[in-house]
Every structure is written in structure tokens, then in C-alpha cells.
C-alpha positions as a printed Julia matrix, in Angstrom:
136×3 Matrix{Float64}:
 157.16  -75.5    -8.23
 156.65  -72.88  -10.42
 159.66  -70.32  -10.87
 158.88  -66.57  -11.14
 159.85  -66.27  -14.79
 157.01  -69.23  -15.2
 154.8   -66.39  -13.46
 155.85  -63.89  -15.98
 155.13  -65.33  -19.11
 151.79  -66.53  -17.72
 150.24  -63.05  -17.09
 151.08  -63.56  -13.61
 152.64  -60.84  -10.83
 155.6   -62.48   -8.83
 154.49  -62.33   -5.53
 156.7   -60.04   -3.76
 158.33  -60.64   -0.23
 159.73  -58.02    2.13
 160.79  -54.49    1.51
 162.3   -52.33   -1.54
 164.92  -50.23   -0.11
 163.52  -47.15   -1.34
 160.6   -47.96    1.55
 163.03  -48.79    4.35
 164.89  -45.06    3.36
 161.05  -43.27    3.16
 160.41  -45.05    7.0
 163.8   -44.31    8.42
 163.45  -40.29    6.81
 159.91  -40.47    8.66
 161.16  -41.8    11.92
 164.26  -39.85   11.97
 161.91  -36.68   11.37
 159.74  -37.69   14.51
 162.46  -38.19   16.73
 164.23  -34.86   16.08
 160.46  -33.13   16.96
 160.51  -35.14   19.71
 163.86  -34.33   21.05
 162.54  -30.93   20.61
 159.77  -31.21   22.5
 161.55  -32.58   25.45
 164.63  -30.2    25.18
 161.78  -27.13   25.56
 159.62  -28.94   28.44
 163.59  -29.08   30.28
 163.91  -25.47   29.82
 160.24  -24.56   30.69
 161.09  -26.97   34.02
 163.91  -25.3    34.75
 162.71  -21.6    34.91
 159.35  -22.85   36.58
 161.76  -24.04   39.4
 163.75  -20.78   39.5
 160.69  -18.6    39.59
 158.74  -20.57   42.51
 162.34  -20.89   44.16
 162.38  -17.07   43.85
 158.92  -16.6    45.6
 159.47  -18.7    48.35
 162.64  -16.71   48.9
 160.96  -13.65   48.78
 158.37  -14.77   51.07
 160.55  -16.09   53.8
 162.49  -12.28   53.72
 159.03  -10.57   53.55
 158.03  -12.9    56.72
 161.34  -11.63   58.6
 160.93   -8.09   57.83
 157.33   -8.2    58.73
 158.5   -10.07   62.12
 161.2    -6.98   62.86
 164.11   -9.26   62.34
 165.18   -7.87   59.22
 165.03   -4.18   58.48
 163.13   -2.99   55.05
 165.19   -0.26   54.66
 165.5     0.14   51.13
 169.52   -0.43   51.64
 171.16   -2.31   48.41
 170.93   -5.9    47.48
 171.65   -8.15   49.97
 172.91  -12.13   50.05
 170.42  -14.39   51.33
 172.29  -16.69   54.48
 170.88  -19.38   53.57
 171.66  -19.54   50.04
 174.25  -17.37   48.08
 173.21  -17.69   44.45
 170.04  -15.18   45.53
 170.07  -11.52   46.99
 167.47   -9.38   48.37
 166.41   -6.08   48.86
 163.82   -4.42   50.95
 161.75   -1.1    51.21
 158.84    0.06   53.15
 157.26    2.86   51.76
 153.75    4.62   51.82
 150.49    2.98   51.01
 147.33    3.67   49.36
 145.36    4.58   52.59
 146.1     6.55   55.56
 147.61    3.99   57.96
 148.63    1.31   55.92
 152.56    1.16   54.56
 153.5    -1.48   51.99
 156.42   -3.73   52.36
 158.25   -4.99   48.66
 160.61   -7.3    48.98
 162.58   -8.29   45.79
 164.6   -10.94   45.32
 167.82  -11.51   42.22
 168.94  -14.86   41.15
 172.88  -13.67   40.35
 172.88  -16.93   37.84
 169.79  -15.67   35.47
 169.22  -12.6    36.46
 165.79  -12.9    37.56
 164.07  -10.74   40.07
 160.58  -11.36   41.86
 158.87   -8.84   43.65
 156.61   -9.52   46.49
 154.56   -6.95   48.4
 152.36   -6.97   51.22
 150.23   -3.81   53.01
 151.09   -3.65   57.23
 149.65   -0.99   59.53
 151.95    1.92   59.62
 153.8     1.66   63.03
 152.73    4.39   65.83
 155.36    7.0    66.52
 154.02    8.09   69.68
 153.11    5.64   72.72
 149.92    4.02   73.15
 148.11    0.82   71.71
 147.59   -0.74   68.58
């Protein structure tokens, strides 16, 4: 067997096994780089999640109140905010005012998440009720 100093003083390269630890420090910096990006990434897709959730939880809300307002079983009187019954951490607020056309009034319902502050509108155009007696 020939040693590596043999190698040497033949013209030969010592064939080299494994890693310098300069090149285990270069991979670890690499990977170490990759995973904070990464952690990044997923910290931002949590947030994005989060207010995605808030804002279709706030439609629906506002949806259901429009529904009972349109039914007569809540009043859009343009009173101040409101709790919701069914769940505390929203309010809401209606009004029913005049609409583009003769005939039509629109009803806007908005609706406050007390935690973030967020408020979604939602509107809808209803016949404007008859004051005097007769059918619709």
C-alpha cells in the first residue's frame, strides 16, 4: 500500500475523502438562508389566511343581517352599531336610504370586527315600500 506522502513525491494528488469544513460551513450558511425564506414564506401565507377568513367571515355576517332586514325582522334604521347575537366579536349597522331610480331604495348593511377593526359593507336595491294601501 502506498502511503500519501509516496503519492506526493510521485507527482501524484492524494485522493481526497469527505468534506473540508469550510464546505460543510458554505452548505449549512446556504441551508440556513433557505429555511429563514421559507419560514417567511409560511409566516406571510398564515397572515394572508387569517385575514382571508376574517373578511369572508365578515360577508357572510353581513349577508345574514342584510337577509333579516330585507325579511322585516330587523329594522335598517341607520341607528348605531349594533352586536351581532350570535357572535359578539362583530357589530352591525343598518340604513335604508334612497336609490338611483324612482322606486327602488337601497339597503347597506355594514358590519365591524371589534378585534381588527375591519368593516364590510354590503348593499342590495329593494322596491321602495307603498305608503298608501293597495298591491305590490
Amino acid at each position: 500500500m502506498i502511503g500519501p506522502m509516496a503519492c506526493r513525491s510521485a507527482g501524484k494528488v492524494p485522493r481526497r475523502r469527505g468534506l473540508s469544513l469550510l464546505e460543510v460551513l458554505i452548505a449549512l450558511s446556504i441551508l440556513a438562508v433557505g429555511l429563514g425564506a421559507i419560514g417567511q414564506l409560511v409566516d406571510a401565507g398564515t397572515r394572508a389566511a387569517s385575514r382571508h377568513e376574517t373578511e369572508t367571515l365578515a360577508r357572510v355576517h353581513g349577508n345574514t343581517q342584510l337577509g333579516l332586514v330585507l325579511s322585516g325582522l330587523k329594522p335598517a334604521d341607520g341607528s348605531g352599531w349594533q352586536l351581532l347575537r350570535t357572535d359578539t366579536r362583530w357589530e352591525w349597522r343598518g340604513v335604508r336610504r334612497t336609490g338611483p331610480r324612482p322606486g327602488l331604495d337601497e339597503v347597506i348593511i355594514s358590519v365591524r370586527d371589534q378585534e381588527s377593526g375591519l368593516i364590510t359593507t354590503v348593499s342590495q336595491l329593494v322596491r321602495t315600500p307603498r305608503t298608501s294601501g293597495g298591491s305590490l
